[in-house]
N, C-alpha and C positions, 0 to 999 in steps of 0.2 A: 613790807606790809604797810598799808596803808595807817596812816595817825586816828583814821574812824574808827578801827577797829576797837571793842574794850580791851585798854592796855594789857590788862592782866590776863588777857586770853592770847595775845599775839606771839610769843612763847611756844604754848597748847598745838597755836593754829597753824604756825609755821613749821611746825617737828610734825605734825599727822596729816594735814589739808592739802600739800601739795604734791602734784603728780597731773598726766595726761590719763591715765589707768586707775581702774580702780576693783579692787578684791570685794565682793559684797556675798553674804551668806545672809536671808534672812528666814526666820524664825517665827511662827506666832506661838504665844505664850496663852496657855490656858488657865494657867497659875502664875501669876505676876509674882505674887507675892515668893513664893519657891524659888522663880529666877532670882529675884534680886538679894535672894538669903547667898543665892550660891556666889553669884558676882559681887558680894558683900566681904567675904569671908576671902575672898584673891586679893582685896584692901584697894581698890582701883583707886587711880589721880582721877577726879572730879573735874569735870568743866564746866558743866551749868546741868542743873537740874530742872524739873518741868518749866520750860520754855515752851511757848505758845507759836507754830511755825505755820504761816499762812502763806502756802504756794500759788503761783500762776504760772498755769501750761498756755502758752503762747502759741497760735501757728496762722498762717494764713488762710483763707476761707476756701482754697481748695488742699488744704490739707497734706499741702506738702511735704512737711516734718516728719508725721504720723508717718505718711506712706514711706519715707526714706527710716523710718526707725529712727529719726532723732526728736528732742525733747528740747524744749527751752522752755526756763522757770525761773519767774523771781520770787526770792525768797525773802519773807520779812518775819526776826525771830524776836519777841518781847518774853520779858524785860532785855534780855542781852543787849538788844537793840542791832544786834547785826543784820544786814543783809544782803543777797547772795546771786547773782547772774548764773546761772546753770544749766552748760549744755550739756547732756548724753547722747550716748549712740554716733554713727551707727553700730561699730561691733560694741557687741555685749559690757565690755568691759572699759570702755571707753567714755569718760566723765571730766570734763572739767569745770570748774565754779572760781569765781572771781569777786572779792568785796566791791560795794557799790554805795556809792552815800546818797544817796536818792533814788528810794525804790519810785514812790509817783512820779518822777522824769523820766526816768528809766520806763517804766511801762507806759508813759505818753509820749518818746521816743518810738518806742515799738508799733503803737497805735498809729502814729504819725507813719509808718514804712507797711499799713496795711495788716499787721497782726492782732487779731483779736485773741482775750482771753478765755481759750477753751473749756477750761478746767481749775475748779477752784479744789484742794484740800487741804485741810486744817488738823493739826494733832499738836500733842502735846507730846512733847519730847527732852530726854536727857540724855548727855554726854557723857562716856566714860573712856580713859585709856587703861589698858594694861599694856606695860609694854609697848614695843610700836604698832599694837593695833588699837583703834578706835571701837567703841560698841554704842549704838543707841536702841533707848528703851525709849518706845512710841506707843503712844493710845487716840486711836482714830474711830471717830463718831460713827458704827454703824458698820466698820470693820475689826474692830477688834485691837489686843496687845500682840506687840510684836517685839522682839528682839535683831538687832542689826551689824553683825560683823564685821568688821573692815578693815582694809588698810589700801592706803591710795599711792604707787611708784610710777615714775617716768621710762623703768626701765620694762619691755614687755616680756622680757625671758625669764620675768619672776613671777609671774601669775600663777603657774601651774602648783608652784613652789610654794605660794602664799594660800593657796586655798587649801592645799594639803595643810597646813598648818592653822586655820581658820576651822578646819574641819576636826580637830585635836582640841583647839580650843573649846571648840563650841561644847565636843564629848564632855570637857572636863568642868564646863557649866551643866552638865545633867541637862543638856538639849541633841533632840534626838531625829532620825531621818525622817520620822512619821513628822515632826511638824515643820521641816521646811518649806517655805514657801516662795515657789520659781517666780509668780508674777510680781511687777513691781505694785507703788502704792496705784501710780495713776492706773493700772491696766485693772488694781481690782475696785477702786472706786472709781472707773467706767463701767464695769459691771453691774457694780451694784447701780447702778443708775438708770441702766439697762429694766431691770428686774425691780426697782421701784417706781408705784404708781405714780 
């Protein structure tokens, strides 16, 4: 891991962050305050609490990316100070992210190879582990609270494996099948974008 990282999360980021795959179950929270009594009371290892996380969806102007189902974002996260190269797709479960010490190179890189940025979104976000799974608690302008299940392996014959168990956990947070939520953030603040004047 890189010396940019903050020290005391490199630990955190190294035991949860890496992998080609990644296990995700998300959640919106209509009662924050409930989730976080219940993910309080499991006594979780803390990683950073509201951090302020400003993405950029990248692609090129005939929308390459999109059309192939992949996503590329950089991610700039304050106070932590970290920031994040991240590509998904194309299958569903396929994510990888990489530390970066110059998010404006980095996207003046990109711009320099012809990608403009698509999509801006901003939330406020915290870290939790239990266990070797990761969870974040996210609040986004205009979308709402959400809750974020995780665990990220390089191995693919454990997905099926981990979501079964992702799906136990989440029961045992008193979260339920009525609030999952299949799309990601970009797909539903393109929506919303859609449908505002």
């Amino acid at each position: 891991m890189s010396s940019i990282m903050p020290e005391a999360l490199v630990p955190q980021i190294n035991a949860h962050f890496n992998g080609k795959f990644e296990v995700e179950l998300k959640y919106r929270l209509p009662d924050p305050d409930a989730f976080f009594r219940s993910l309080k009371a499991k006594e979780p290892e803390v990683m950073l609490e509201n951090n302020l996380e400003h993405d950029c969806y990248f692609d090129l102007p005939s929308c390459v990316l999109n059309a192939e189902y992949k996503s590329l974002c950089i991610r700039e996260m304050q106070p932590s100070g970290i920031m994040l190269w991240i590509v998904k797709g194309p299958e569903k479960d396929r994510c990888e992210a990489v530390n970066i010490s110059d998010a404006t190179k980095a996207k003046s890189m990109l711009h320099t190879l012809g990608y403009e940025c698509v999509l801006e979104i901003k939330k406020r976000r915290s870290i939790y582990f239990l266990g070797e799974f990761h969870l974040t608690v996210d609040h986004l302008e205009g979308l709402g609270d959400f809750a974020e299940l995780a665990i990220m392996t390089n191995d693919e014959s454990l997905l099926a494996m981990y979501e079964v168990k992702l799906l136990q956990l989440a029961e045992d947070l008193g979260l339920s099948e009525a609030q999952r939520e299949f799309l990601s953030y970009r797909e539903l603040k393109q929506a919303l974008n859609l449908t505002t004047p």
